[in-house]
C-alpha positions in Angstrom: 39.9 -11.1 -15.9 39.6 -7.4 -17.2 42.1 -4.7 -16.0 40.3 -1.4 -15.9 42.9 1.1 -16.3 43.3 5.1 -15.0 41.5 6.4 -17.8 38.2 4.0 -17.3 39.2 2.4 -20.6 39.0 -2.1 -20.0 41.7 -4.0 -21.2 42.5 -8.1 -20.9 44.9 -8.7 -17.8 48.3 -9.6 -18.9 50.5 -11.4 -15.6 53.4 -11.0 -18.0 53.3 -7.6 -16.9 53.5 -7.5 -13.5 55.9 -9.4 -13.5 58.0 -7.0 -15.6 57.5 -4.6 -13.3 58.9 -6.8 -10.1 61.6 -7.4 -12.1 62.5 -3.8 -13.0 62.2 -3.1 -9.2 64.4 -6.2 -8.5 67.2 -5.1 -11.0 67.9 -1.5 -8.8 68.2 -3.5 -5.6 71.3 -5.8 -4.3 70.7 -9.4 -4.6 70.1 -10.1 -0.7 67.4 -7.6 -1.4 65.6 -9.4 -4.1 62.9 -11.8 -4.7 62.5 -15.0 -6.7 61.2 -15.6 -9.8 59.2 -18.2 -7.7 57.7 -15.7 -5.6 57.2 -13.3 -8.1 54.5 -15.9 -9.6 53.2 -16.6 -6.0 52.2 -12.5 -5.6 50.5 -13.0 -9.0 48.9 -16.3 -8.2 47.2 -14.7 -5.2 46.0 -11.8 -7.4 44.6 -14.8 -9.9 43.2 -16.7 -7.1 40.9 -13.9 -6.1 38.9 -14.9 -9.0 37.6 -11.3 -9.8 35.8 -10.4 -13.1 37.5 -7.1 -13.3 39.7 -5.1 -10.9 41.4 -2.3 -11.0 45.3 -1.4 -11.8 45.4 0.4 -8.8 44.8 -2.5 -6.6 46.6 -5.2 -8.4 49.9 -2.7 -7.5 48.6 -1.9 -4.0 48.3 -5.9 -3.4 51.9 -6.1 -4.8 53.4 -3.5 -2.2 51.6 -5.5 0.4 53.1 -8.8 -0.7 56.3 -7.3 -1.4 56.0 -5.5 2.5 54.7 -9.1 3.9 58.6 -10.3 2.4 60.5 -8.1 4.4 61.7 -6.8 1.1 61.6 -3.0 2.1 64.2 -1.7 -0.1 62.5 -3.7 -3.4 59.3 -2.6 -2.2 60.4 1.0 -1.9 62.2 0.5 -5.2 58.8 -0.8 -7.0 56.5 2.3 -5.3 59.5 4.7 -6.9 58.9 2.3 -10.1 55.4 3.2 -9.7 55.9 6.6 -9.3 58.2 7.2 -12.0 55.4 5.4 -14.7 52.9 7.7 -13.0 54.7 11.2 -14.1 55.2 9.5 -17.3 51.7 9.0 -18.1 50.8 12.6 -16.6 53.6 13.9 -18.5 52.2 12.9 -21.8 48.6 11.1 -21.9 47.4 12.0 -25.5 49.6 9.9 -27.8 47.4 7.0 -28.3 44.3 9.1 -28.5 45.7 11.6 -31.1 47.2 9.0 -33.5 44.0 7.2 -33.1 42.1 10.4 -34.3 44.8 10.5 -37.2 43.8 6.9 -38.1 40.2 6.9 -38.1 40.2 4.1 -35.1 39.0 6.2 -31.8 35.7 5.5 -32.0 34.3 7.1 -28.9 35.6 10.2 -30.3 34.2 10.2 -33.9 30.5 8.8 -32.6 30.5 11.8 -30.1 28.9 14.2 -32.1 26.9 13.1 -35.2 27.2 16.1 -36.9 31.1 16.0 -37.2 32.9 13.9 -39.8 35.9 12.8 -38.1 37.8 11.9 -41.3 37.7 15.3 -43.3 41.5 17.0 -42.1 39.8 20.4 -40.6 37.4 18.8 -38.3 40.6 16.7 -37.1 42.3 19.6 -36.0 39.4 20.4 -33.7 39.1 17.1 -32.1 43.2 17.0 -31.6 42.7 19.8 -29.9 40.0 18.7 -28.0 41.8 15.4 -27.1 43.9 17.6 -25.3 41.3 20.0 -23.4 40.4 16.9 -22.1 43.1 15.6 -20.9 44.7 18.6 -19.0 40.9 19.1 -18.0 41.3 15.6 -16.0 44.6 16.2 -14.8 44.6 19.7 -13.9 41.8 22.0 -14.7 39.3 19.5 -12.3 39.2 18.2 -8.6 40.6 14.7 -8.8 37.1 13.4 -7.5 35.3 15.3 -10.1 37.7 13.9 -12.6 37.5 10.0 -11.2 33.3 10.5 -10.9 33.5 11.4 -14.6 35.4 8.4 -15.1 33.3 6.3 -13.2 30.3 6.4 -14.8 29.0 8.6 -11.7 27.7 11.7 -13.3 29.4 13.3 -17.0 31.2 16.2 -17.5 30.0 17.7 -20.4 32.2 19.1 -23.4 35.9 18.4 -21.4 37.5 19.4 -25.0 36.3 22.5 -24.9 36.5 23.4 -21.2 40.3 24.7 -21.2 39.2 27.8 -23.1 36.8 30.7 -21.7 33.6 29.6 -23.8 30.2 28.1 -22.8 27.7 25.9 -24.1 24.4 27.3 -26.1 22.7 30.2 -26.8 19.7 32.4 -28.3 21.4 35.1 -30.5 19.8 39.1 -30.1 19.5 38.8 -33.8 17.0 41.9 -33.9 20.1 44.2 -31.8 22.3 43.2 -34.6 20.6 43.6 -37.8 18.6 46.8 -36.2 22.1 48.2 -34.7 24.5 47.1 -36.8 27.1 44.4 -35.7 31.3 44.3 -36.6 32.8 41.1 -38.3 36.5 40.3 -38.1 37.2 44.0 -37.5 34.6 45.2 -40.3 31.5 47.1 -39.6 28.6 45.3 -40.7 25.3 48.4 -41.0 21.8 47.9 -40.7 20.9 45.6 -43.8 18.4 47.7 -46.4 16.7 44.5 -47.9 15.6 41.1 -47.5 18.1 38.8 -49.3 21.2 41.4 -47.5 19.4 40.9 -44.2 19.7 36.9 -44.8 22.8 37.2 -45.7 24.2 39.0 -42.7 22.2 36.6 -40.3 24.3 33.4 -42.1 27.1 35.0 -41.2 26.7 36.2 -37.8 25.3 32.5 -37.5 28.9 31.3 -38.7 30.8 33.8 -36.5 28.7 33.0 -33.2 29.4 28.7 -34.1 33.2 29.3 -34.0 33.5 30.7 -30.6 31.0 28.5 -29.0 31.0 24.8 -28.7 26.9 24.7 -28.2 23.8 24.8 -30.8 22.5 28.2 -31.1 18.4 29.3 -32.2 17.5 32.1 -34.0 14.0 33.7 -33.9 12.7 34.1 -37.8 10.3 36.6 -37.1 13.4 39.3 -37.1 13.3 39.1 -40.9 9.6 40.0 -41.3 10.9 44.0 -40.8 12.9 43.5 -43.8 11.0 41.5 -45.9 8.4 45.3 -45.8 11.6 46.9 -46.0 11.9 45.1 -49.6 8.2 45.5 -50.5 8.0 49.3 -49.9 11.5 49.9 -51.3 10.0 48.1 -55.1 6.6 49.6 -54.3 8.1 53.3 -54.3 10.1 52.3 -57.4 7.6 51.5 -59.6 5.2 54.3 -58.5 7.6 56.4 -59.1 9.0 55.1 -62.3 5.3 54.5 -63.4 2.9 57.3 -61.6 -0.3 57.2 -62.8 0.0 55.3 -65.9 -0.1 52.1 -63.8 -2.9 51.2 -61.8 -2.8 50.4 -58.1 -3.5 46.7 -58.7 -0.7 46.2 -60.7 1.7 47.7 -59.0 0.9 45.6 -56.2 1.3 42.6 -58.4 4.2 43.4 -60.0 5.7 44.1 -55.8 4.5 40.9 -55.0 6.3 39.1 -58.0 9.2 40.8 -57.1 9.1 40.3 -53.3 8.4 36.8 -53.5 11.4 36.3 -56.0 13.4 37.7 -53.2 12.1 35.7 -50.6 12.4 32.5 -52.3 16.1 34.2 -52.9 16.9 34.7 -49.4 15.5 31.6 -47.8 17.7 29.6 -50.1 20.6 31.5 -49.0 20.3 31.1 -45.4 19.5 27.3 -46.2 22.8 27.1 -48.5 25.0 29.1 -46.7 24.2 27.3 -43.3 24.4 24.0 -45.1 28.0 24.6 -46.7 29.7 27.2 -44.2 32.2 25.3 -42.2 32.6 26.9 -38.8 36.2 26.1 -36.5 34.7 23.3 -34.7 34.9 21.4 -38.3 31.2 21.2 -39.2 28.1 23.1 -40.6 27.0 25.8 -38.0 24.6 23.8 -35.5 21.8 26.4 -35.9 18.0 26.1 -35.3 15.3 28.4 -37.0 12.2 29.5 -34.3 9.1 29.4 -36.3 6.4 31.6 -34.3 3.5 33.3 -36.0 2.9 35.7 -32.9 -0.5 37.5 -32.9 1.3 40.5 -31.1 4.3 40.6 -34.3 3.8 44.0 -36.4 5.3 41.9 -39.2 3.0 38.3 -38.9 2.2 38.9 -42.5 5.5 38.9 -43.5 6.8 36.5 -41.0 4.1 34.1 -42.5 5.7 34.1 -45.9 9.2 33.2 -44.9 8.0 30.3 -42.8 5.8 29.3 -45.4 9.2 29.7 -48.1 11.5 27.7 -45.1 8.9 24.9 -45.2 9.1 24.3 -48.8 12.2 24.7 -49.3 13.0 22.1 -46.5 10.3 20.0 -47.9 11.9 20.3 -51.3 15.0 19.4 -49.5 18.8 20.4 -50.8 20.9 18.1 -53.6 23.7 16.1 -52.7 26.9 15.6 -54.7 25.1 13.0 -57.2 22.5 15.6 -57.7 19.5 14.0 -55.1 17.7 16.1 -53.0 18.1 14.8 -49.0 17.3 16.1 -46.0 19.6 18.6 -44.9 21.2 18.0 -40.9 21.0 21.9 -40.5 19.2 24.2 -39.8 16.8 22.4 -37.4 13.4 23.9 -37.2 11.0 24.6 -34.3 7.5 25.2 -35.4 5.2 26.9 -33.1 1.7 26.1 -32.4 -0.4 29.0 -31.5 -4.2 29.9 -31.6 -4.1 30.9 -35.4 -2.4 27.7 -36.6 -3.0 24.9 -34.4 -5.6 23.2 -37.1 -8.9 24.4 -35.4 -9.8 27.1 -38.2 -7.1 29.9 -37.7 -5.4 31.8 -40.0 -2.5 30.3 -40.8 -3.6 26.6 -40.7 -2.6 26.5 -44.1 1.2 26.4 -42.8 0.9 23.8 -40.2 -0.4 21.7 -42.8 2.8 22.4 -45.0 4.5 21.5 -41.4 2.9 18.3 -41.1 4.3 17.2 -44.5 7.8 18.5 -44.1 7.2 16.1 -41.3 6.0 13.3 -42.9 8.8 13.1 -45.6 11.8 15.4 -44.0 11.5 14.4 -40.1 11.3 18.3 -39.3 10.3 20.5 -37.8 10.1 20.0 -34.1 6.8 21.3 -32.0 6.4 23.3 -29.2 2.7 24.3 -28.1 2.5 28.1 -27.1 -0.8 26.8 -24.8 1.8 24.7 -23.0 4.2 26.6 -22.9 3.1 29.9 -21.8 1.6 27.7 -18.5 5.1 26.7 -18.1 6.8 30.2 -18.4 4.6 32.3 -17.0 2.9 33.4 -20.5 6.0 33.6 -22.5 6.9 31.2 -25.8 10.2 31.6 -27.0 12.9 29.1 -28.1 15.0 26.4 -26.5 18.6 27.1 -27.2 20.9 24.7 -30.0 21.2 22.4 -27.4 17.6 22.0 -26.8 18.1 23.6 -23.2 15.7 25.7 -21.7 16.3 29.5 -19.8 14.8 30.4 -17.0 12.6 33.5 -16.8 14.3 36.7 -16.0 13.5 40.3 -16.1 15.3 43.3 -17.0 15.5 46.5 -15.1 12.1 47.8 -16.5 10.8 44.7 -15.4 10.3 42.8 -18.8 11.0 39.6 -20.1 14.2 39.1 -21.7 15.0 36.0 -23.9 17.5 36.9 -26.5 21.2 37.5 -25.5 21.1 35.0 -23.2 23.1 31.6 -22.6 23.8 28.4 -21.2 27.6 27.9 -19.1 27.4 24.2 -19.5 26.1 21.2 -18.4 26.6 18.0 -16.2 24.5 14.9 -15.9 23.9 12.3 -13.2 23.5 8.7 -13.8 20.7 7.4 -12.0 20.7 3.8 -12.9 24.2 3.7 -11.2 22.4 4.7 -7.7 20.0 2.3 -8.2 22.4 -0.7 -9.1 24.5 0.1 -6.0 21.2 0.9 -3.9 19.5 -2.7 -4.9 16.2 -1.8 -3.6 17.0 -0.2 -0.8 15.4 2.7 -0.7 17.0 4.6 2.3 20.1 3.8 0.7 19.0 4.9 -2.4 17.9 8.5 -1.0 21.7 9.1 0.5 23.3 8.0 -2.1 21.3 10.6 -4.2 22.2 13.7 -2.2 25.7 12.3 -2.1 26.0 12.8 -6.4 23.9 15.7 -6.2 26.2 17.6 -4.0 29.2 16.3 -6.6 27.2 17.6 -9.3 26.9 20.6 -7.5 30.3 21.1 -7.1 31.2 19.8 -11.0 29.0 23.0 -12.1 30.4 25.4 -10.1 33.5 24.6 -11.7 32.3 25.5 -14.7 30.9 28.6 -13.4 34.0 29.1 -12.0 36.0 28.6 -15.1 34.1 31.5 -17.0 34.6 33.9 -14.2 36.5 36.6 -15.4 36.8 36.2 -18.9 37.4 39.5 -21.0 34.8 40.6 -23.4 37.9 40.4 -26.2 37.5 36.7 -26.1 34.4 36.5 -28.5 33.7 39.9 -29.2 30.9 38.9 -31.6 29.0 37.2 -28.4 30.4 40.1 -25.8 31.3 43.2 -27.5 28.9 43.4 -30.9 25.4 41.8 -29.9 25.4 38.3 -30.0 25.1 38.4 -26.4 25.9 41.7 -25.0 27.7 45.0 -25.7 30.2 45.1 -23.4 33.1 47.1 -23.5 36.9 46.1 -24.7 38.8 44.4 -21.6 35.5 44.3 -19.4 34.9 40.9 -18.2 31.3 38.9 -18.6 30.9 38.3 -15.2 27.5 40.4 -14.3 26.2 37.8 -17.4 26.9 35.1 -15.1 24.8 36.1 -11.9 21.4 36.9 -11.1 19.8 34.5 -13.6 21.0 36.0 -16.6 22.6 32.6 -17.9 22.2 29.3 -17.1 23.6 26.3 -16.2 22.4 22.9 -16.2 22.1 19.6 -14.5 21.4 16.8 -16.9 20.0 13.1 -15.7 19.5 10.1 -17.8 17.6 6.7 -17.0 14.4 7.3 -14.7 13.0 4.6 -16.3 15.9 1.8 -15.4 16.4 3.7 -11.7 12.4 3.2 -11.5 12.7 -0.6 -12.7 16.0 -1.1 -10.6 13.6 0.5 -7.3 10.4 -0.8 -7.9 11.0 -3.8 -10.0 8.2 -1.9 -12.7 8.4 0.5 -14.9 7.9 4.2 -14.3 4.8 4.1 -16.4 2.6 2.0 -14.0 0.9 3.7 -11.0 4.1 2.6 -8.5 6.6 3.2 -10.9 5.1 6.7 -11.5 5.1 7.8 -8.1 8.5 7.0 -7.9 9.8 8.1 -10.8 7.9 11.8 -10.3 9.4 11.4 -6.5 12.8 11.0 -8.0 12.3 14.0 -10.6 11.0 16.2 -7.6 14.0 16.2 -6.0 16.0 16.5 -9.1 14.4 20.3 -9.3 14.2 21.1 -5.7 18.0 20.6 -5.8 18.5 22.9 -8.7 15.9 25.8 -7.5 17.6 25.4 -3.7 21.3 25.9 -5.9 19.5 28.9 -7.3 18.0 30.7 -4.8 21.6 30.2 -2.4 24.1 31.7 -5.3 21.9 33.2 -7.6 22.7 31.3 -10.6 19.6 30.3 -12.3 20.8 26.0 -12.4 18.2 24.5 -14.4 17.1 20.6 -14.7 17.4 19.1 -18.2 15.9 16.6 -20.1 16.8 16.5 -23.4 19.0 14.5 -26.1 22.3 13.3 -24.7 24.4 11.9 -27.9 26.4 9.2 -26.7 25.9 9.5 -23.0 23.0 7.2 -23.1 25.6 4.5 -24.3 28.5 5.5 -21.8 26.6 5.1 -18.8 25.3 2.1 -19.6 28.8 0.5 -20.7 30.4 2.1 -17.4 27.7 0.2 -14.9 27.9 -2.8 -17.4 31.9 -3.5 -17.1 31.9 -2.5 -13.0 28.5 -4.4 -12.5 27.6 -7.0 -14.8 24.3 -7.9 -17.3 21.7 -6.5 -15.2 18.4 -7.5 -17.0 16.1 -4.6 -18.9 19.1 -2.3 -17.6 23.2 -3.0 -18.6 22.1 -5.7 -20.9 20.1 -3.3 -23.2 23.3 -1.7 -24.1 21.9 1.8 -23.2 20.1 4.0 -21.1 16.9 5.8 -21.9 17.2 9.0 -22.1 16.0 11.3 -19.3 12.3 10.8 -18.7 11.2 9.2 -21.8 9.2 5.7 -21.6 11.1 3.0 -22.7 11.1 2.1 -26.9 10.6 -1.8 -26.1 7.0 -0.5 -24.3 3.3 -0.5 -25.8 1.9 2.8 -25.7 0.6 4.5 -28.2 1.8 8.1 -29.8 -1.4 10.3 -27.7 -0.6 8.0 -24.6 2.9 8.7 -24.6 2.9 12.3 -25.4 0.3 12.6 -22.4 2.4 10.5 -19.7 6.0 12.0 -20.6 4.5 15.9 -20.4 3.8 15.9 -16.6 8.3 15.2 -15.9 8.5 18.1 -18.8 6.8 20.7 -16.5 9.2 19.4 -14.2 12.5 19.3 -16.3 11.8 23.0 -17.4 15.6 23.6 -17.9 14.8 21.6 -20.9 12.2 18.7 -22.2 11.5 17.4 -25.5 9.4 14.1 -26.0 9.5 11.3 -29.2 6.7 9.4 -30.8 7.8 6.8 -33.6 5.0 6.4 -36.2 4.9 4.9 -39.4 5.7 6.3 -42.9 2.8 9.1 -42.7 2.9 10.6 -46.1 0.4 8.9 -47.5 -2.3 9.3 -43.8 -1.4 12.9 -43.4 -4.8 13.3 -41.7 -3.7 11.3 -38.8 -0.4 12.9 -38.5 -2.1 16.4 -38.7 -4.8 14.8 -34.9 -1.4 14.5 -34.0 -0.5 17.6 -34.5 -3.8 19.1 -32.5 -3.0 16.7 -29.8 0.5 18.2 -28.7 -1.6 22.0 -28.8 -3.6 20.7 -26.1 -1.0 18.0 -23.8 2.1 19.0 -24.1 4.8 21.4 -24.3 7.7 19.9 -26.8 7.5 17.0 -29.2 8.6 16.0 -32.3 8.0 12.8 -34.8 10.4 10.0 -35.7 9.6 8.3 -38.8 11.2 6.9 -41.7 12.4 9.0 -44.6 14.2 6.6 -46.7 16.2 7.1 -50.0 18.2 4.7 -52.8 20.6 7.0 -54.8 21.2 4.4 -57.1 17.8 4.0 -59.0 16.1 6.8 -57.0 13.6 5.0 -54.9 11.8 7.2 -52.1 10.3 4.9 -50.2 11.7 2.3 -47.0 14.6 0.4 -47.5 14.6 -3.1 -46.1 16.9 -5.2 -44.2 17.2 -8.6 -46.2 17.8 -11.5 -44.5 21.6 -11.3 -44.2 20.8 -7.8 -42.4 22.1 -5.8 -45.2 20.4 -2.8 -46.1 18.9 -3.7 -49.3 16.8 -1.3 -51.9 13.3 -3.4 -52.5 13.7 -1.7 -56.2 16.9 -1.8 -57.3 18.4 -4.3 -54.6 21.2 -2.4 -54.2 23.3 -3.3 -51.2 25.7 -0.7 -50.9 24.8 1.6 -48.0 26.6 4.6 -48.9 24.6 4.6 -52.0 21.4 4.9 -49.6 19.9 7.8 -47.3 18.3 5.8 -44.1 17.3 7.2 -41.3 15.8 5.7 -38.2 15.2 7.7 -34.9 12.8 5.9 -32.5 13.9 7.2 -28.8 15.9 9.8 -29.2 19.0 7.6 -28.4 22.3 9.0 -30.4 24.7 6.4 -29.2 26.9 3.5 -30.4 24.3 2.0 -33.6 23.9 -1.5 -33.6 21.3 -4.2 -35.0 20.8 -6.8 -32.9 19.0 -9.8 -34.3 20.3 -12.9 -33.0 23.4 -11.4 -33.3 24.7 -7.8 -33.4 26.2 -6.3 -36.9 27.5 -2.9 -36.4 26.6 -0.2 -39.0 27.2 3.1 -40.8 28.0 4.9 -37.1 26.9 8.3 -38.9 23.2 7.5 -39.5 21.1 6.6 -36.3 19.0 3.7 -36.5 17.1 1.7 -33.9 
């Protein structure tokens, strides 16, 4: 039998134990008063004799008071509840021993497999996880209702970032860059001008990127097409030069080539140090800043020109890649990139096709960028295209008082997500069931995001006065609080789901790509958005429904239902969830197929969507990757590739490394077996969970590289 304990965590029973405890109890009581030893094993042979898989501590000491009761031993059983009691202010007294000294030793490994893009081992990143260790715990003890706290525990719905929810700070954003490098910003108490070039404007975005990381715990997106103003700024500034310096004695022509020499040396200059500086900056939160770069060539830009030439420089520079300690070039984690698809560059003879093309290869060989189809997504946004935030969340539209669209300087307050393969294990097939057990968890999760409205409600401006007080967000004044950010659809706040494909096969028996299954599943989603547009319109927080990446979550769930509820076929026994609405990796479709099925729940999920396609090593077919390309223009809204982009460090080999036959990575070159000594990456669903092969048996890998 397993004991599940307070904390959700399993552990093997141990009878030895309660009957420690009895005897403790016993030992305060006079001997009249006390039981035997012989009865002592009879209360545990009844708990035995249930012949439970699992049960919890809670009942095993509940059964014990009853047996205890059922002895006419009052006073012992009085003594044992005050035993009970006693252990209980001891473990809310101090709950974060065992987690912290875990950290310390490199053995929690829920912790360090949370977010990929920490290193758990380096000391500074440490810190930020000790500290979140205990966010988390006074979050469950204190800062949340207890049935909040237990539904989080329970595997019922997640409550996103607990170590970070005991401070005033939210989730994601999209930083006003153009307010602060047109207006100036103030870092760490210095005032930071307008810059007067190129390279100085890159250089003041890395930083503000830096200072923005450290007081969120979120991704935030930057829109590149800020930069193109000073990118002229630089060309007019060498162009006045040299007429000057020069007057007549020069002709026109070479002027302008001896500008464009110089301008390109500066923006091959300032692309590498946003790339650098991102890439070795280390924020509070112990990593790199998790940043993403907004490609958009918009038609309506005064500076397209000039915007063209920096994406084209951040595309071969990323396709280049950056060199690791032994000198290699790899793919850099950060920044991600979001390439936009428009009319001029979606491959059908516009302008700038020459860029998407670049795109495709950075694709091919670096995994990025990422796609989003203005066509798409200005029928999803009522005309607009702008960024999804870090996170890959979504805003909703909102207006200003003139009654334009406003995108930048706006943010996310956090996120909680609803398991819906849980609902449909407890629901088996029952649909009417199903349906109230829904509203049931929606109306928690409800109540779980108010709290973290709640918890932001009244926080000063002083806080982050990069995001409240110099243009990050806002320019608020010293001591005012943030709250008019918080209403009327200024910021959102997001419900999360995961698993409409095992709900839809738990329901329907099929899977939520057939005709039943997809009625279903859209039925499910419906209701899903209805519920956040019905929270919107009663408080005027603009609650959006997300779809998008959920680390480990995908895992947890799935563990949870799988220790409370057993191996449930193409469900628990999978050892994850699929994410959202995606189709299921273990399912034939093909890439158009896929894209075209998934991009009718991403009109849905508009608080955020993004949708996979694994194809093979394409940078040698870059023709068929390009059709690909087209295809997402015309069907759908978000998408990126998963492919393989392989690399030995050892002898150098760029190709795919191979799993030999004792599943060891192994180079097909060199036949180096040591992994460390390899770049591999595999991402085929979007799944960021506990890695494991499984191929006969499972062999647990590198956890810092994803493979499926």
């Amino acid at each position: 039998m397993k004991v599940i304990k307070r904390d959700g965590r399993q552990v093997e029973y141990d009878r030895n134990k309660i009957a420690i405890a009895i005897e403790k109890a016993n030992e305060g009581v006079d001997i009249p008063e006390r039981i035997s030893e012989e009865k002592i094993y009879n209360i545990i042979a009844s708990i035995e004799s249930r012949g439970n898989q699992t049960m919890q501590v809670e009942d095993i000491q509940d059964i014990i008071e009853q047996k205890l009761m059922s002895e006419k031993k009052y006073a012992l059983a009085k003594n044992y509840i005050r035993y009970r009691y006693t252990r209980e202010l001891v473990r809310k007294a101090n709950t974060t021993d065992d987690s912290i000294m875990s950290l310390i030793k490199n053995s929690n490994k829920d912790v360090m497999e949370e977010n990929s893009n920490k290193n758990a081992i380096i000391a500074s990143t440490q810190r930020d996880l000790i500290a979140g260790e205990v966010s988390k715990d006074l979050t469950r003890r204190i800062l949340l209702p207890e049935k909040i706290a237990k539904a989080h525990d329970d595997g019922v719905l997640h409550f996103h970032d607990a170590d970070y929810f005991l401070q005033s700070i939210f989730n994601c954003c999209l930083i006003n860059i153009s307010d602060m490098l047109d207006n100036g910003t103030v870092m760490n108490g210095k005032l930071i001008e307008s810059p007067k070039s190129f390279q100085v404007a890159c250089t003041v975005m890395t930083q503000i990127i830096s200072a923005v990381a450290s007081s969120q715990y979120g991704g935030q997106s930057v829109d590149l097409k800020h930069l193109g103003k000073y990118l002229r700024i630089t060309a007019d500034k060498y162009r006045k030069r040299y007429t000057e310096e020069f007057g007549n004695s020069v002709s026109d022509e070479v002027i302008e080539k001896m500008v464009s020499d110089r301008v390109q040396d500066d923006l091959k200059s300032g692309v590498q140090t946003i790339q650098y500086q991102i890439n070795t900056l280390m924020t509070t939160n112990g990593q790199s800043p998790f940043v993403t770069l907004f490609l958009h060539l918009d038609d309506e830009d005064p500076y397209i020109d000039e915007n063209a030439l920096i994406i084209e420089e951040v595309l071969r520079q990323r396709l280049e890649g950056i060199k690791n300690e032994k000198g290699v070039y790899v793919t850099p984690a950060f920044p991600k990139l979001i390439y936009v698809l428009d009319e001029n560059n979606c491959l059908k003879g516009g302008k700038f096709d020459y860029i998407t093309k670049l795109a495709v290869k950075c694709s091919a060989k670096r995994l990025y960028p990422d796609y989003i189809s203005a066509k798409k997504m200005r029928e999803n946004y009522e005309g607009n295209v702008f960024s999804c935030m870090g996170c890959r969340s979504f805003l909703s539209t909102w207006k200003d008082e003139n009654g334009n669209y406003k995108w930048e300087g706006r943010f996310n307050q956090g996120v909680v997500s609803l398991n819906l393969p849980q609902i449909g294990i407890i629901a088996k097939g029952d649909e009417e069931k199903f349906w109230t057990l829904l509203e049931e968890r929606l109306a928690l999760c409800f109540e779980a995001l108010m709290c973290r409205h709640h918890a932001l409600e009244g926080t000063l401006s002083n806080v982050s006065p990069i995001h409240w007080q110099y243009g990050a967000i806002a320019r608020l004044k010293k001591g005012e609080t943030i709250d008019k950010l918080l209403h009327d659809g200024y910021s959102t706040i997001s419900l999360g789901y995961i698993g409409l494909y095992e709900v839809t096969k738990l329901m329907k028996g099929v899977s939520h790509t057939t005709p039943e299954g997809q009625e279903f599943a859209l039925k499910v989603m419906k209701r899903l958005r209805n519920a956040t547009d019905t929270w919107k319109e009663n408080t005027g927080i603009a609650f959006g429904l997300y779809g998008t990446p959920a680390e480990s979550l995908c895992y947890r769930f799935a563990r949870i239902d799988k220790m409370r509820f057993g191996d449930i076929p193409d469900v628990t026994d999978k050892g994850y969830y699929t994410n959202s609405y995606h189709v299921d990796v273990r399912e034939k479709i093909d890439a158009f197929s896929k894209f075209t099925f998934e991009s009718q729940f991403q009109k849905i999920s508009s608080g955020g969507a993004i949708s996979y396609v694994e194809i093979p090593n394409m940078r040698n077919n870059l023709t068929a990757l390009e059709d690909l390309v087209k295809f997402i223009y015309d069907n759908i809204q978000y998408a990126e590739f998963n492919t393989k982009s392989d690399y030995c460090h050892v002898c150098g080999f760029d190709g795919e490394i191979i799993i030999n036959d004792k599943l060891e990575w192994e180079c097909p070159q060199c036949h180096n077996k040591d992994h460390a000594k390899m770049n591999v990456t595999r991402r085929t669903c979007g799944y960021l969970g506990e890695n494991f092969w499984n191929v006969g048996k499972t062999k647990e890998i590198n956890s810092r590289v994803l493979h499926v």
